[in-house]
Backbone of each chain as ProteinMPNN parsed JSONL, in Angstrom:
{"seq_chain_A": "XXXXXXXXXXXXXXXXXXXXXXXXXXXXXXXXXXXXXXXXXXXXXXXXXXXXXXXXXXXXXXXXXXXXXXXXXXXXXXXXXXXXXXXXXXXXXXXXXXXXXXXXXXXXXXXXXXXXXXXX", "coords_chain_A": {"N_chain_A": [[13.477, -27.046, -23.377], [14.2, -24.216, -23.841], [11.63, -23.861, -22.541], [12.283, -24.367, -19.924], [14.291, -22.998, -18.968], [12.995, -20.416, -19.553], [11.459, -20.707, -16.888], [12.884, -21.299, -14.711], [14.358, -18.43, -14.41], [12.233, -17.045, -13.622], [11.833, -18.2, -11.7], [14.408, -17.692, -10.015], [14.189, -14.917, -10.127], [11.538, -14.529, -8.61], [12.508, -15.497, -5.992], [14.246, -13.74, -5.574], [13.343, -10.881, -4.945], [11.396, -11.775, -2.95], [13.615, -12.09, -1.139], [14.575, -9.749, -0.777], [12.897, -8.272, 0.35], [12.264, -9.182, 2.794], [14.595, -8.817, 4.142], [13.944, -5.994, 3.805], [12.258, -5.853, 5.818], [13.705, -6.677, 8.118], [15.679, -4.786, 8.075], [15.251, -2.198, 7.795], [14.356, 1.04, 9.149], [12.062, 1.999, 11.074], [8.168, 1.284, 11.661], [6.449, 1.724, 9.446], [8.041, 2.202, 7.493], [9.606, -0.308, 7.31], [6.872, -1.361, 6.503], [6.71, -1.318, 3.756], [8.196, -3.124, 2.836], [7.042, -5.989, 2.677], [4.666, -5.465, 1.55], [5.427, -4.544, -1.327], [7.819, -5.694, -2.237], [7.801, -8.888, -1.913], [5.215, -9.326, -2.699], [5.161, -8.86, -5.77], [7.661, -10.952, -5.398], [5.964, -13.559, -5.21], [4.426, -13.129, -7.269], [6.323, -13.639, -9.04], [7.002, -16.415, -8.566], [4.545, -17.809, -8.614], [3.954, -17.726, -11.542], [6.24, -18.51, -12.356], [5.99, -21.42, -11.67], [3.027, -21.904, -12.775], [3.482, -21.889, -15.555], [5.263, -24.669, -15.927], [3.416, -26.193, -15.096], [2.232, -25.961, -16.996], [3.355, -27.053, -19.33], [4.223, -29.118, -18.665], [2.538, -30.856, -18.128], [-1.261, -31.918, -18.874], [-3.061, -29.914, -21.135], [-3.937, -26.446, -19.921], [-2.564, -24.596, -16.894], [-4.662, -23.676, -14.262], [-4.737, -23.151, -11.409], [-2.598, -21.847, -10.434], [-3.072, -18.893, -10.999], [-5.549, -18.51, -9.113], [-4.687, -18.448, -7.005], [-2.996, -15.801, -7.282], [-4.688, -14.227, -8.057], [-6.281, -13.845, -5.91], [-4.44, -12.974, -3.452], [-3.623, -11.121, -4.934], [-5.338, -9.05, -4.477], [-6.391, -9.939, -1.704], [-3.253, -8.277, -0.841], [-3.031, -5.791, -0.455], [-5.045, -4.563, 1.035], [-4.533, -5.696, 3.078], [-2.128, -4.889, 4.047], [-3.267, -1.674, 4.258], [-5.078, -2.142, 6.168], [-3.0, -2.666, 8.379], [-1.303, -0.441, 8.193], [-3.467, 1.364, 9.294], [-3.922, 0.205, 11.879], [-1.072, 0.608, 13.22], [-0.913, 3.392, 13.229], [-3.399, 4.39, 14.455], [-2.44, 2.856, 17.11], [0.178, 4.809, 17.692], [2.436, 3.987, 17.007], [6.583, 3.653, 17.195], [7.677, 6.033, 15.273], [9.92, 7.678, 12.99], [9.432, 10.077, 10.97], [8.663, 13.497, 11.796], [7.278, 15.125, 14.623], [3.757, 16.297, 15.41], [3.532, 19.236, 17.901], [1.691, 19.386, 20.175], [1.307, 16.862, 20.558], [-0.31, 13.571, 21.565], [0.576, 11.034, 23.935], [2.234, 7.927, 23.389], [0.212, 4.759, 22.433], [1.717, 2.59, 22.899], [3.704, -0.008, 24.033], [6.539, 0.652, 24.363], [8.235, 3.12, 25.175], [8.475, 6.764, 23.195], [10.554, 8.132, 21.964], [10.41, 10.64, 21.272], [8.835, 11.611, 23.29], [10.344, 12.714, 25.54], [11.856, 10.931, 27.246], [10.146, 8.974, 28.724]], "CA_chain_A": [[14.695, -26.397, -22.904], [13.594, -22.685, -23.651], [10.763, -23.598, -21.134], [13.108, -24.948, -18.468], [15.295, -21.462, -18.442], [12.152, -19.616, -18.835], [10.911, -20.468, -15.673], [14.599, -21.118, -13.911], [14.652, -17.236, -14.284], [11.096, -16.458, -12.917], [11.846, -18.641, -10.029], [15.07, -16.901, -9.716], [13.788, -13.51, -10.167], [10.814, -14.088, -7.502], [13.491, -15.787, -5.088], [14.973, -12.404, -5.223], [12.201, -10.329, -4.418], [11.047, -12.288, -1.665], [14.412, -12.025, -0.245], [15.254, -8.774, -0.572], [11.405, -8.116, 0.677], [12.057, -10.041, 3.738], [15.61, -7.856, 4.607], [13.897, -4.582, 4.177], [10.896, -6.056, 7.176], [14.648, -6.764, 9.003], [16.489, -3.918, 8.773], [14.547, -1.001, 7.732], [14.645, 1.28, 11.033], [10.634, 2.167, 11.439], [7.356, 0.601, 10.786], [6.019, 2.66, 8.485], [8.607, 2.32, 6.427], [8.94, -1.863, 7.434], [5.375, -1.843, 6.01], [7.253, -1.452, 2.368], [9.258, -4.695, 2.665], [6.34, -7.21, 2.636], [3.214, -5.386, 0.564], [5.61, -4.224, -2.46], [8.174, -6.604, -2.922], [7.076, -9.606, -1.477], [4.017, -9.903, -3.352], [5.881, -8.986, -6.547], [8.185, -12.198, -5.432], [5.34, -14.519, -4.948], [3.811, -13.517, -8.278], [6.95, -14.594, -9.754], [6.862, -17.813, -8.218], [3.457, -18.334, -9.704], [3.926, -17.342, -13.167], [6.894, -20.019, -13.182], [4.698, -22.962, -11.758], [1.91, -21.864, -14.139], [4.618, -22.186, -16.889], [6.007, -25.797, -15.618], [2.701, -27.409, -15.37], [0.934, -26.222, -17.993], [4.019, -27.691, -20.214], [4.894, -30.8, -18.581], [1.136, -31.773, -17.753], [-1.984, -31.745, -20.252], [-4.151, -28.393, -20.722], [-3.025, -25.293, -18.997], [-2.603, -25.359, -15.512], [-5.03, -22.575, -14.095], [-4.501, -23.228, -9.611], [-1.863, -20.502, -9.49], [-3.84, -17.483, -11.37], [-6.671, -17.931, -8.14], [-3.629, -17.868, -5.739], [-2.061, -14.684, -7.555], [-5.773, -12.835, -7.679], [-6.138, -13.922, -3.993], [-3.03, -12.523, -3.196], [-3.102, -9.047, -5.194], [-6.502, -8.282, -3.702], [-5.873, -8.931, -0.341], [-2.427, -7.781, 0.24], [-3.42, -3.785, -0.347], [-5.9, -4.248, 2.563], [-4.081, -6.239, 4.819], [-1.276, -2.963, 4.331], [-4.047, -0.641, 4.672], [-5.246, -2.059, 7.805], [-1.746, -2.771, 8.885], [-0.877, 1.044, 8.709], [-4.565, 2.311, 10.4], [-3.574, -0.119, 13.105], [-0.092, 1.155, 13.657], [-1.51, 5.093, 13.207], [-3.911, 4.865, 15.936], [-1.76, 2.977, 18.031], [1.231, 6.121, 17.283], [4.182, 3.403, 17.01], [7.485, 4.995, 17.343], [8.192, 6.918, 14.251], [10.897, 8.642, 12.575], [8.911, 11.49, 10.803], [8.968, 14.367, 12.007], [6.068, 14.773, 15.831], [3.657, 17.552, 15.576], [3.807, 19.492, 18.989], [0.414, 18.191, 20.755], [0.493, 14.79, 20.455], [-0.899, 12.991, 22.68], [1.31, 9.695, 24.093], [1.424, 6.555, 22.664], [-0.388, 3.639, 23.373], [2.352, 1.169, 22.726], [4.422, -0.524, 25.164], [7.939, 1.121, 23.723], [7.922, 4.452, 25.271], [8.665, 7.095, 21.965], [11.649, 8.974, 22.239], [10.007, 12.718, 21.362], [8.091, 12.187, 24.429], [11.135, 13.386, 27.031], [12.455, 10.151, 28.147], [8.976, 8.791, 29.321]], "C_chain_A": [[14.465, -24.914, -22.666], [12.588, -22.583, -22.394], [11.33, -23.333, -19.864], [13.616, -23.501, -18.103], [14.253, -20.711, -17.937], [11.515, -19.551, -16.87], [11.857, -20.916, -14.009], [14.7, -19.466, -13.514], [13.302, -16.638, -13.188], [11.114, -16.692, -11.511], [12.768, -18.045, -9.348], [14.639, -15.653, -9.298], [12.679, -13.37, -8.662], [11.461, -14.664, -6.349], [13.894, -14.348, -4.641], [14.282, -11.426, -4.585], [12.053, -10.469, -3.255], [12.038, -11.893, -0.524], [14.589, -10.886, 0.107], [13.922, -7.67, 0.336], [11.666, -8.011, 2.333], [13.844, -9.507, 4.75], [15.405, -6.834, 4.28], [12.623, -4.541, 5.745], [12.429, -5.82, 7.998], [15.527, -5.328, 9.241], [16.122, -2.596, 8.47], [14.339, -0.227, 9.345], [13.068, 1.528, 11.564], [9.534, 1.609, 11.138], [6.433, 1.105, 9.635], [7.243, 2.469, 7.456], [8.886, 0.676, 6.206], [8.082, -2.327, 6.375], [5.987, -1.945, 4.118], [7.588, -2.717, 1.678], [7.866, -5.455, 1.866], [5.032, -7.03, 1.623], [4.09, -5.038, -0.817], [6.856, -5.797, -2.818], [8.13, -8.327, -2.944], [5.833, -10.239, -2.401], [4.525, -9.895, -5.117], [6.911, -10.597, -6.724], [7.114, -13.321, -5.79], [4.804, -14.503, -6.551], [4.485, -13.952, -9.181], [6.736, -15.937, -10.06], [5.957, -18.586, -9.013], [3.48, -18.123, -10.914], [4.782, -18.278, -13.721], [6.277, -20.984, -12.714], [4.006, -23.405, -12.437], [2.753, -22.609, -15.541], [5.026, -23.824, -17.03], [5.074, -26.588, -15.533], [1.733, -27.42, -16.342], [2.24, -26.667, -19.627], [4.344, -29.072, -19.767], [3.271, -31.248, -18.378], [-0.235, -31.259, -18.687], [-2.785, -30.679, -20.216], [-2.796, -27.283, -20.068], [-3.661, -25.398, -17.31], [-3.474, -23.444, -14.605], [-5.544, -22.17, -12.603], [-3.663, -21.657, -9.653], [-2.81, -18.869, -9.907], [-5.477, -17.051, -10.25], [-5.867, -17.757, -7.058], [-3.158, -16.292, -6.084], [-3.711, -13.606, -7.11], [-5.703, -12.806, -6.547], [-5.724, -12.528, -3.377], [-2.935, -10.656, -3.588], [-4.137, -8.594, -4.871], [-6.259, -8.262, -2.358], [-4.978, -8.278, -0.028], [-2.369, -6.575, -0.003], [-3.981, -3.9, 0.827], [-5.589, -4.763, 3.635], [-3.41, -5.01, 5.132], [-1.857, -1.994, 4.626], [-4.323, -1.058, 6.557], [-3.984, -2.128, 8.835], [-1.576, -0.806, 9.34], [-1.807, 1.687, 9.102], [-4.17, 1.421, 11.806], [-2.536, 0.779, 13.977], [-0.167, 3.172, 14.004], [-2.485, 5.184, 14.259], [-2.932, 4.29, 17.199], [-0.596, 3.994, 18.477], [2.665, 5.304, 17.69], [5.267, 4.226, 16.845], [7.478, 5.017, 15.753], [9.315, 7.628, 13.694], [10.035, 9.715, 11.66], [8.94, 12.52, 12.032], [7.513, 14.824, 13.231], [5.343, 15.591, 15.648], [3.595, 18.122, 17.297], [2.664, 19.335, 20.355], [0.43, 17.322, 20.662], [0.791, 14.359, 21.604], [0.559, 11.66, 23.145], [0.843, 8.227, 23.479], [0.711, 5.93, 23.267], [0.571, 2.297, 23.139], [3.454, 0.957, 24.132], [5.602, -0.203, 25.133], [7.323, 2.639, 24.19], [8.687, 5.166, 23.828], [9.854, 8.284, 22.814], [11.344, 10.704, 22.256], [9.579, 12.923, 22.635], [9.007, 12.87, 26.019], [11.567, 12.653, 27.837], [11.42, 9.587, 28.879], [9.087, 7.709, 29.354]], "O_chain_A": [[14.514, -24.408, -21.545], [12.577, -21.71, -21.527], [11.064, -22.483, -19.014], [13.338, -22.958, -17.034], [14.123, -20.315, -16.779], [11.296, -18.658, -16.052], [11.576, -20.854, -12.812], [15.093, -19.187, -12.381], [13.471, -15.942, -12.187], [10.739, -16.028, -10.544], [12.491, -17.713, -8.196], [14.726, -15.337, -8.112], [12.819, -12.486, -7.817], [10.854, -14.262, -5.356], [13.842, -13.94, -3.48], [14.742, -11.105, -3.489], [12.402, -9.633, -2.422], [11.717, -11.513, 0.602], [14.792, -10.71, 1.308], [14.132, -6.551, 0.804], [11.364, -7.033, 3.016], [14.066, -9.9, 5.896], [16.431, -6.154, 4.246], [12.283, -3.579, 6.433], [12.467, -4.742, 8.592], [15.93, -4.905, 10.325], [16.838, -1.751, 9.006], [14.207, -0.821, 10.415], [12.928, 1.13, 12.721], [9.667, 1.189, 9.989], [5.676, 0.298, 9.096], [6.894, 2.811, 6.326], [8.516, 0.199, 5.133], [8.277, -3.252, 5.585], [5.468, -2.789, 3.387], [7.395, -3.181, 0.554], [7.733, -5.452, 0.643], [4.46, -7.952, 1.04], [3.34, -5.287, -1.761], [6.573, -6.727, -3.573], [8.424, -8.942, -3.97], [5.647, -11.423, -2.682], [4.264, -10.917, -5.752], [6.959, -11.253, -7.764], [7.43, -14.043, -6.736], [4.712, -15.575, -7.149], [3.972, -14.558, -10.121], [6.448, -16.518, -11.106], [6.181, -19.537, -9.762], [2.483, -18.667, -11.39], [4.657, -18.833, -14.812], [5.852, -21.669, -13.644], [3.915, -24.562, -12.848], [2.523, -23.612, -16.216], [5.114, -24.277, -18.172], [5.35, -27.762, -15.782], [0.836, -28.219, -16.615], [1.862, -26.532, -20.791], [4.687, -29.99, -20.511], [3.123, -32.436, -18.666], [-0.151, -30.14, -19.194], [-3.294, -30.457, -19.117], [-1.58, -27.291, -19.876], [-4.629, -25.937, -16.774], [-2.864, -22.382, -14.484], [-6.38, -21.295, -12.377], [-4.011, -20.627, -9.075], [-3.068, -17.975, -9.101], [-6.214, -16.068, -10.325], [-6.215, -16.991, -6.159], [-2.958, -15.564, -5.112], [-3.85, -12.7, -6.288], [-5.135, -11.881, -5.966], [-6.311, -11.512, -3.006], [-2.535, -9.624, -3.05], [-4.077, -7.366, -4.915], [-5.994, -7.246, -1.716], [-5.18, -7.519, 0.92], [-1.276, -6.137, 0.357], [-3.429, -3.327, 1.766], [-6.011, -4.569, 4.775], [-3.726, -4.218, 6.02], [-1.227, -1.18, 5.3], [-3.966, -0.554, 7.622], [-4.05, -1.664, 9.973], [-1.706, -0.203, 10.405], [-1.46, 2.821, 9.431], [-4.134, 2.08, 12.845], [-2.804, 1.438, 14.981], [0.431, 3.88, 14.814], [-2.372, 6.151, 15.013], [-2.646, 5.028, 18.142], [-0.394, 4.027, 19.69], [3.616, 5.703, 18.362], [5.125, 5.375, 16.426], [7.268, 3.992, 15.104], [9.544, 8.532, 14.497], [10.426, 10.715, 12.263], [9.269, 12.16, 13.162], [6.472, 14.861, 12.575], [6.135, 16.53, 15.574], [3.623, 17.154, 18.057], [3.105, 19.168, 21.492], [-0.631, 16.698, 20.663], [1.702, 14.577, 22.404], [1.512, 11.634, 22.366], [-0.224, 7.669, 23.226], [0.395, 6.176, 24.432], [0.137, 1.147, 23.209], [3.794, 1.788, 24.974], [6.174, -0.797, 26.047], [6.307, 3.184, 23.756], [9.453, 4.413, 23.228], [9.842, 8.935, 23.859], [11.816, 11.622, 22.926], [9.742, 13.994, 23.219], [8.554, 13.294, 27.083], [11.801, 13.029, 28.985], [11.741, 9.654, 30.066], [8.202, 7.013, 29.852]]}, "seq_chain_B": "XXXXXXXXXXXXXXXXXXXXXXXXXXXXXXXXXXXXXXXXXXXXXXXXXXXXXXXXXXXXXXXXXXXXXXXXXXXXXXXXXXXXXXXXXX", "coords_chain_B": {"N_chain_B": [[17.899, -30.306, -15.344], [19.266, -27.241, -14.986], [16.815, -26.446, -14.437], [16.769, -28.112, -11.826], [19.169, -26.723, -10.229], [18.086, -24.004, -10.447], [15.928, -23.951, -9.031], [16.865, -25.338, -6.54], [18.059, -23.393, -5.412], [16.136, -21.1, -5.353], [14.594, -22.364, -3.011], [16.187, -22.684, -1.068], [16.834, -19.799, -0.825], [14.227, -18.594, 0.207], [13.901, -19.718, 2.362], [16.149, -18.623, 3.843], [14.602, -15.935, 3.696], [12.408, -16.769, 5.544], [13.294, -17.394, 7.858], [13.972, -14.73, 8.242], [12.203, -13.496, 8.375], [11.162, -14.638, 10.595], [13.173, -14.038, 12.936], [12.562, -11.17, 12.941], [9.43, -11.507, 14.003], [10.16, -12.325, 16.474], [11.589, -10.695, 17.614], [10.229, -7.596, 16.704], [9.865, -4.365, 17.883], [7.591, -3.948, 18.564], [3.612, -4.559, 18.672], [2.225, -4.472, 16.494], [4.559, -4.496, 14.263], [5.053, -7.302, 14.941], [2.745, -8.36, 14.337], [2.888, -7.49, 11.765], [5.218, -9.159, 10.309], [4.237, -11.5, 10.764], [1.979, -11.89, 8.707], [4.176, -11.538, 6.371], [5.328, -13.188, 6.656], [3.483, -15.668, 6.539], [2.866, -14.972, 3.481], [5.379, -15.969, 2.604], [5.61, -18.245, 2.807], [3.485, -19.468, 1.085], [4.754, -19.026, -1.461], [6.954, -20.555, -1.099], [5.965, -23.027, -0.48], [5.051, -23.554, -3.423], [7.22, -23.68, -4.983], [8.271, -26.08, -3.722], [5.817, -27.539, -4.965], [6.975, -27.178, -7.789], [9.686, -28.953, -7.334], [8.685, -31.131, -6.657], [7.529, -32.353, -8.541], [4.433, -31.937, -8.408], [0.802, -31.467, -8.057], [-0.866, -31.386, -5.884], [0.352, -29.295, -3.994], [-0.691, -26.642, -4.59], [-3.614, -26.623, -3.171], [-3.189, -26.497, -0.619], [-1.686, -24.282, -0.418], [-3.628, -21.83, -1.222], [-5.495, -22.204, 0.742], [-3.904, -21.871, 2.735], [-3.363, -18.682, 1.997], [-6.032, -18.077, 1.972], [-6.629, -18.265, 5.319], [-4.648, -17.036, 6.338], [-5.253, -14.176, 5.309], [-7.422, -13.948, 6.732], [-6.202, -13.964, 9.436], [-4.537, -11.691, 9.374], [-6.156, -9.51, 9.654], [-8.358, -9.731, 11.12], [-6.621, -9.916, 13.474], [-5.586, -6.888, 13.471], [-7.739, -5.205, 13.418], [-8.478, -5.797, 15.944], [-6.431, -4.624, 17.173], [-7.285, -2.093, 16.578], [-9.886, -1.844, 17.497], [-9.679, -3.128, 20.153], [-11.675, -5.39, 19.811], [-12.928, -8.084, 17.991], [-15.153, -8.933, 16.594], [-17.616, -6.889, 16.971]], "CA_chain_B": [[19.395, -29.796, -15.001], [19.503, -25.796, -14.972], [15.951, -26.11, -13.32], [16.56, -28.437, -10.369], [19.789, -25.898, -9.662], [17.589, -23.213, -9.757], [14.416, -24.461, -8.31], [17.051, -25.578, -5.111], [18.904, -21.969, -4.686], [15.034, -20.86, -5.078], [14.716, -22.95, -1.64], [17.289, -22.016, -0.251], [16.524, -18.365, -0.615], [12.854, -18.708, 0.299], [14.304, -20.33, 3.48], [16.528, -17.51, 4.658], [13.452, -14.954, 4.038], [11.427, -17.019, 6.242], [13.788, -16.938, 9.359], [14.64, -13.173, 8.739], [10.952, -12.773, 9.413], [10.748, -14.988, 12.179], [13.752, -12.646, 13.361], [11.527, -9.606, 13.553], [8.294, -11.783, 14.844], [10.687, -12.721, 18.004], [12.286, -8.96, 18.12], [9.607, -6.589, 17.19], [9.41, -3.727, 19.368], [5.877, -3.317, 19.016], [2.92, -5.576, 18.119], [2.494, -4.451, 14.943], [5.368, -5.191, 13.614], [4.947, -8.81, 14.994], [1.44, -8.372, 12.894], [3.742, -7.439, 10.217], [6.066, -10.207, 10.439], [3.21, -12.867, 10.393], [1.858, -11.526, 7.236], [5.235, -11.715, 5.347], [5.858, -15.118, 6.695], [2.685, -16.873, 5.461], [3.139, -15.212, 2.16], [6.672, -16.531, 2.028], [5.322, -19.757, 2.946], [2.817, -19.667, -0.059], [5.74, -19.155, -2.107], [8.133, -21.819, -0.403], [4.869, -24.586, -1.087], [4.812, -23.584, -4.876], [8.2, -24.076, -5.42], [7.781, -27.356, -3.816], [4.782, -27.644, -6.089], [7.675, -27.728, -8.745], [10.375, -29.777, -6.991], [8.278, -32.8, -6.37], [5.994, -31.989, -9.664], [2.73, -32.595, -7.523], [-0.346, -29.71, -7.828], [-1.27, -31.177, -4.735], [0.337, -28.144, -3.035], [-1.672, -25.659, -4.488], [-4.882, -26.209, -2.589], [-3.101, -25.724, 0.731], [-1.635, -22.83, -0.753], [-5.05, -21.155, -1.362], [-5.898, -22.261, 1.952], [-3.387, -20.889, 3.836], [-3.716, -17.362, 1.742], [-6.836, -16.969, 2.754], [-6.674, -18.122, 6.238], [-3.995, -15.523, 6.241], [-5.649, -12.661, 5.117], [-8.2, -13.415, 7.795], [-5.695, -13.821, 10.633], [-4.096, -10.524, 9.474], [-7.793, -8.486, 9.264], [-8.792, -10.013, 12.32], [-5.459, -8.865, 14.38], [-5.39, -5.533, 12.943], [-9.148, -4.869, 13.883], [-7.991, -6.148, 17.902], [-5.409, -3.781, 17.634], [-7.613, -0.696, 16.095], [-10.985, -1.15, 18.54], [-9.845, -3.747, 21.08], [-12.491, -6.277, 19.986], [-12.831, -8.406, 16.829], [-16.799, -9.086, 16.546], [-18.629, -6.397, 17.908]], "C_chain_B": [[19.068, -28.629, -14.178], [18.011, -25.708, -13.874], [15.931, -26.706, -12.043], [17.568, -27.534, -9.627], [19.122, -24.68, -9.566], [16.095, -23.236, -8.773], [15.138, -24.624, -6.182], [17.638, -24.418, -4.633], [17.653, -21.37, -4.644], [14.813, -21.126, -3.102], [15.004, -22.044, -0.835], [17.055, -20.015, 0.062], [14.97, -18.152, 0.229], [13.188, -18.83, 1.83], [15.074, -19.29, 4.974], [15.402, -16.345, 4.982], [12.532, -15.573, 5.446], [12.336, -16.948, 7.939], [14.639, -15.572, 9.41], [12.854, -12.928, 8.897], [10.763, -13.542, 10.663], [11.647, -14.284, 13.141], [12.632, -11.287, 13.773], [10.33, -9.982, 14.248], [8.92, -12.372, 16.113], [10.714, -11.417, 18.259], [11.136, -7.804, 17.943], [9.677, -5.683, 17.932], [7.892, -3.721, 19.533], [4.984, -4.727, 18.628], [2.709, -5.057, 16.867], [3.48, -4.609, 13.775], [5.7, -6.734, 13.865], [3.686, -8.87, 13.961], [2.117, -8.768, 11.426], [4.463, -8.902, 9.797], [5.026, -10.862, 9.654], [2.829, -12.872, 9.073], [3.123, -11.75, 6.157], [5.26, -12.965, 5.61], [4.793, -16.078, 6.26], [2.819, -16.355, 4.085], [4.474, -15.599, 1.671], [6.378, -17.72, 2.411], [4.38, -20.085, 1.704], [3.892, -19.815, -1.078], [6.812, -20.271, -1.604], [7.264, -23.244, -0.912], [4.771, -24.847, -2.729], [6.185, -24.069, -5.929], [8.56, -25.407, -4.97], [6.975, -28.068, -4.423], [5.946, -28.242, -7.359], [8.731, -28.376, -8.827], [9.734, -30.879, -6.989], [7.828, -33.141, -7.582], [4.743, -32.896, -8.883], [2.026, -31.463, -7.623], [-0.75, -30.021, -7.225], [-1.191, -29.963, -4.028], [-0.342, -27.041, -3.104], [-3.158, -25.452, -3.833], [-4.188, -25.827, -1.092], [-2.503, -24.499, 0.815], [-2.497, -21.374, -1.001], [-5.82, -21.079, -0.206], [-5.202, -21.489, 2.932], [-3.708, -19.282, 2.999], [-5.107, -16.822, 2.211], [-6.846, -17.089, 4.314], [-5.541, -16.979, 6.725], [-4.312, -14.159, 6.555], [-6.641, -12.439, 6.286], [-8.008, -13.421, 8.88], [-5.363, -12.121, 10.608], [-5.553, -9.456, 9.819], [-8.129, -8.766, 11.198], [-7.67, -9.234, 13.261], [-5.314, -7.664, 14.516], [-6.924, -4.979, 13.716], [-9.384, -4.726, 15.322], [-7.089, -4.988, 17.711], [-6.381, -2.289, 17.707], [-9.247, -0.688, 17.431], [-10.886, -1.832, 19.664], [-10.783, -4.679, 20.921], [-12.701, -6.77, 18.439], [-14.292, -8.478, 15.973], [-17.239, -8.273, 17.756], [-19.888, -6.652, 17.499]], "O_chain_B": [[18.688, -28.72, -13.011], [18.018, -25.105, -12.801], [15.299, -26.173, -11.131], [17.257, -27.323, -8.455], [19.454, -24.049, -8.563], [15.564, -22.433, -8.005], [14.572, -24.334, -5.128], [17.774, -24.337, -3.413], [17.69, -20.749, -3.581], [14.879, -20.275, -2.215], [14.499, -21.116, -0.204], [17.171, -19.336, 1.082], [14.983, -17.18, 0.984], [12.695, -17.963, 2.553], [14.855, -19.187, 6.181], [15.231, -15.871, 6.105], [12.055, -14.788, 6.266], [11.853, -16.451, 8.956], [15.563, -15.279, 10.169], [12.452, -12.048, 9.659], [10.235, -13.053, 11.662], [11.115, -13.875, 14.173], [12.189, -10.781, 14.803], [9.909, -9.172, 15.075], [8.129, -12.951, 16.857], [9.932, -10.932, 19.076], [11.0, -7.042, 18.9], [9.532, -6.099, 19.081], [7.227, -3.505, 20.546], [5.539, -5.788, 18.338], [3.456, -5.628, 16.073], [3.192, -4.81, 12.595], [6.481, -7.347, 13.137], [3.774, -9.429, 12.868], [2.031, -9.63, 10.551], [4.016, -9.581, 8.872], [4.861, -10.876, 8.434], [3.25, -13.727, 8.294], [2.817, -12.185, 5.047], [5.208, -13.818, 4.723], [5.073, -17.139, 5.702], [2.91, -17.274, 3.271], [4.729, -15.577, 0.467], [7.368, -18.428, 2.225], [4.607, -21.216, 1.273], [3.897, -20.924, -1.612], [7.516, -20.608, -2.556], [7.724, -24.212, -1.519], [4.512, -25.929, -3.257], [6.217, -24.56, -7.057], [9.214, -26.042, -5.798], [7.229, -29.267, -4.535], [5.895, -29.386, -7.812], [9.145, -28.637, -9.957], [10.398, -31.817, -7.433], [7.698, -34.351, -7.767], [4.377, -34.071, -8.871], [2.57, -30.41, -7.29], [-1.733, -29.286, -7.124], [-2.177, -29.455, -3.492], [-0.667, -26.396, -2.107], [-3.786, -24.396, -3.917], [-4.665, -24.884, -0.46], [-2.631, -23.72, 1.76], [-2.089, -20.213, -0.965], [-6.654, -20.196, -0.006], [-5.672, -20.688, 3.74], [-4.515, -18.643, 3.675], [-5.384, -15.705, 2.648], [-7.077, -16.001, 4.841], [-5.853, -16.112, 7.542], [-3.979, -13.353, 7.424], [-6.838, -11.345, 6.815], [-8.89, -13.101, 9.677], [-5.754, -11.357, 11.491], [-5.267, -8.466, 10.493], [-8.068, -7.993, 12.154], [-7.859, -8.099, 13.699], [-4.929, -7.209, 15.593], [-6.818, -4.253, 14.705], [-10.137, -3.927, 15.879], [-7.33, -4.229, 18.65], [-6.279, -1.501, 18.648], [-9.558, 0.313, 18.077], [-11.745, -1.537, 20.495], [-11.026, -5.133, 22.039], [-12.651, -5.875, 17.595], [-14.399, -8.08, 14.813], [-17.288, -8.582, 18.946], [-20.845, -6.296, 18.186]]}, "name": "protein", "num_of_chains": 2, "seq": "XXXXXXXXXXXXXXXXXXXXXXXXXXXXXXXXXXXXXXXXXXXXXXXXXXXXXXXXXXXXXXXXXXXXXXXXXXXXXXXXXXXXXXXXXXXXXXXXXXXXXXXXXXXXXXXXXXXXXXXXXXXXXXXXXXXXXXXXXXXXXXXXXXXXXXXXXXXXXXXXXXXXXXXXXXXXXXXXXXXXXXXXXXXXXXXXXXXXXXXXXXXXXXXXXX"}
C-alpha cells in the first residue's frame, strides 16, 4: 500500500513536469528561452517516471528491477549535449531573439526575417 | 486502486504534452525550434512507454525505450550538426 502511493506520487509528480515542460516549448516567446522547457524540466519529469517504474517492479517482481537506471543515465548524459548543440545551432544560425542586438550584426540566416533588421 | 487512477491521469497528461509539442513541430517559426520540438517529443514518448511499462505490468517496454533514447540523441546530434556546417559526415 505505502508502495502503491509511493510511486502514484512519483508518477504524478513526473506527469507534472513533463507537462508543464512541454507548455513552456509552447508558449515561451523565443528560442533561447524555449530551449528551457525541454532540457530542465522535461528530463526532471522523465526521471520521475523512472524512479516510479523502478519502484513498481522491483516490488511486484523478484530482485530489483535495474532497465530504468540505464534509461535515466542515458538520458542525463545526453540531454546537456543535445541543449548544447541545440543552442550552437540556433547561435550561428542568429534565430530571432529577444535580447537585446549589438549594432553590427550581420543578418540572419533563417527564413523569418528578424525584426531589428528594419523590416527586411 | 489509487495507482491505476494515477497511473491513467499520468496518461492522460503525458498525452497532452505530446500534442503541445507536436503544436510547435507544425508552427515553429524556425527550424530549430522544430529540432527542438522533436527532441521533447521523443523524450515524452520515453516517458509515455514507461508508464505503459506500469499499466500493462510488462518490462517489455523498456528495451524500446532505450532504443528510442538513443536513436534520439542521434537524430538530434545529427540535425543540429546539418544545421551548424550544412553537412553531417564530412
Amino acid at each position: 500500500m505505502l508502495v502503491e502511493i509511493l510511486v502514484s506520487a512519483f508518477v504524478l509528480i513526473g506527469a507534472s513536469f513533463a507537462l508543464i515542460g512541454s507548455i513552456g516549448l509552447l508558449r515561451l516567446p523565443d528560442f533561447h528561452t524555449r530551449l528551457h522547457g525541454p532540457t530542465k524540466a522535461t528530463t526532471l519529469g522523465i526521471s520521475g517516471m523512472l524512479i516510479a517504474s523502478g519502484l513498481y517492479f522491483s516490488t511486484t517482481t523478484e530482485g530489483i528491477s535495474l532497465h530504468e537506471v540505464l534509461v535515466l543515465l542515458f538520458l542525463f548524459i545526453t540531454a546537456p549535449v543535445s541543449a548544447h548543440l541545440l543552442a550552437k545551432a540556433a547561435l550561428h544560425r542568429r534565430v530571432y531573439s529577444l535580447a537585446k542586438q549589438p549594432e553590427n550584426r550581420p543578418p540572419p540566416l533563417t527564413d523569418r526575417p528578424s525584426p531589428s533588421q528594419g523590416g527586411e | 486502486m489509487i495507482l491505476t487512477i494515477a497511473v491513467q491521469l499520468g496518461l492522460a497528461m503525458m498525452t497532452l504534452a505530446l500534442l503541445l509539442n507536436l503544436w510547435r513541430l507544425m508552427r515553429g517559426p524556425d527550424t530549430s525550434d522544430r529540432i527542438l520540438a522533436l527532441d521533447t517529443l521523443y523524450i515524452n514518448t520515453i516517458a509515455l512507454l514507461v508508464l505503459l511499462g506500469i499499466h500493462f505490468d510488462r518490462q517489455a517496454y523498456f528495451e524500446v525505450a532505450l532504443i528510442i533514447a538513443m536513436m534520439g540523441f542521434v537524430g538530434t546530434a545529427a540535425l543540429c550538426k546539418y544545421q551548424l556546417r550544412g553537412d553531417i559526415i564530412e
